[in-house]
N, C-alpha and C positions, 0 to 999 in steps of 0.2 A: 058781549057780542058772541054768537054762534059764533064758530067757527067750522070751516065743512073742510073735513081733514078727504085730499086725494092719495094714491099712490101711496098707501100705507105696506109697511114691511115690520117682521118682528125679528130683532137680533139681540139672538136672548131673552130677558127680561125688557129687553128695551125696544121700544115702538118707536118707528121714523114713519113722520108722515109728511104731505107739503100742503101749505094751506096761502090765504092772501091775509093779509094785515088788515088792521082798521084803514090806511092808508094807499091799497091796493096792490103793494108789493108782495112780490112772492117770500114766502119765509119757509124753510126746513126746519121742522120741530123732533126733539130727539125726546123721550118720556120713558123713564121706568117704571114698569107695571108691579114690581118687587113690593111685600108690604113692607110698610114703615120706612121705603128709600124715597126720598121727597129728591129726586133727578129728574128735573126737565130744563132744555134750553133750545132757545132760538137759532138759526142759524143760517146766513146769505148763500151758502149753498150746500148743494145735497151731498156731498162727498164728506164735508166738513162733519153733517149729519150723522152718516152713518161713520164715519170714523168715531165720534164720540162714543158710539151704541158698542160698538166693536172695543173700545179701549176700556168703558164702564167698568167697575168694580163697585158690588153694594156696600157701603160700610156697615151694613146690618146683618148681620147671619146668623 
């Protein structure tokens, strides 16, 4: 399934966007753009989000 990412921000390395589910719920996606950091996770809100993007650390460098 596309998914159509809104309200996209980049903090750091790490991309927050918001999108709807297969299910129609809202969901906050947090994604590191970093090569080789496999970081992404879902999230019921946007705070939760970007705190993750904010705390990230790559383990790759």
């Amino acid at each position: 399934m596309l998914r159509r990412f809104r309200n996209v921000i980049r903090i750091g390395p790490v991309r927050v966007g918001t999108a709807n589910d297969q299910r129609g719920r809202v969901k906050h996606t947090a994604v590191c753009t970093a090569p080789r950091c496999d970081f992404s996770a879902d999230y019921d809100t946007r705070a939760a989000a970007e705190l993750a993007a904010r705390t990230h650390r790559c383990p790759v460098r």
